[in-house]
N, C-alpha and C positions, 0 to 999 in steps of 0.2 A: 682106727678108733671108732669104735658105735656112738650114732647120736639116738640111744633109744631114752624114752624119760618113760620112767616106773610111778606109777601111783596107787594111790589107797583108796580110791575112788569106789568104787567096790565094799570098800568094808567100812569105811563111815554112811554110806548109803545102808545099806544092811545094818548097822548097829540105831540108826537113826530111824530105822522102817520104812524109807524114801525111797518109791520107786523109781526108775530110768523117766518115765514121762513128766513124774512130781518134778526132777531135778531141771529136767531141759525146759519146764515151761517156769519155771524160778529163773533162769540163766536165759529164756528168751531163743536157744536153738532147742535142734528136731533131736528127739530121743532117742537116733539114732546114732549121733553125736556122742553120746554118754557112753553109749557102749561101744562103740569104736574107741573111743580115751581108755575105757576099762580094758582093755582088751591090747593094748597099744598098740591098734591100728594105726592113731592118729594122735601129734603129739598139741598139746593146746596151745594156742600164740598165751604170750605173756599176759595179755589182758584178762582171759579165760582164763587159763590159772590162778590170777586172782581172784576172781569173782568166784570161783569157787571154792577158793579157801573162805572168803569172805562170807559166802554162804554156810558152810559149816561153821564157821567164827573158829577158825584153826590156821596156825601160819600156814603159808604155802609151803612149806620144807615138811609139815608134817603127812604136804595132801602127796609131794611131785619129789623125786629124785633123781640124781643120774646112776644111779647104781642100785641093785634090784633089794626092795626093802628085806626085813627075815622075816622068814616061815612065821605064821603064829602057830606060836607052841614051839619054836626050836629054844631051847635055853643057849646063852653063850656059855661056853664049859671057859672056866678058869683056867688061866695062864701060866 
């Protein structure tokens, strides 16, 4: 069983204009952090997960999953 955790990290920062350095000095780590998370280098302790949903002001289910989010742009095709 994989322990990988998928986020959105990436594309609220980009919809939001946040760069990697704006985000890790809001959140207090190195900017190199962000993008290791982006990238799922590195998965975040639970505390950092929050704060960054909290940051966005978005649940954290919408920032982290255990299972890879969809494409944007893929439509679900009906059942």
């Amino acid at each position: 069983m994989s322990e990988n955790v998928y986020n959105r990290i990436a594309v609220l920062r980009a919809e939001r204009g946040i760069s990697r350095r704006q985000l890790a000095d809001a959140l207090g780590v190195h900017y190199q952090t962000i993008g290791y998370l982006e990238r799922g280098e590195y998965s975040p302790s639970l505390y950092l997960a929050l704060r960054i949903a909290e940051f966005f002001e978005v649940a954290v289910e919408v920032l982290f999953s255990t299972a890879p989010f969809p494409r944007i742009g893929d439509e679900s095709k009906p059942a």
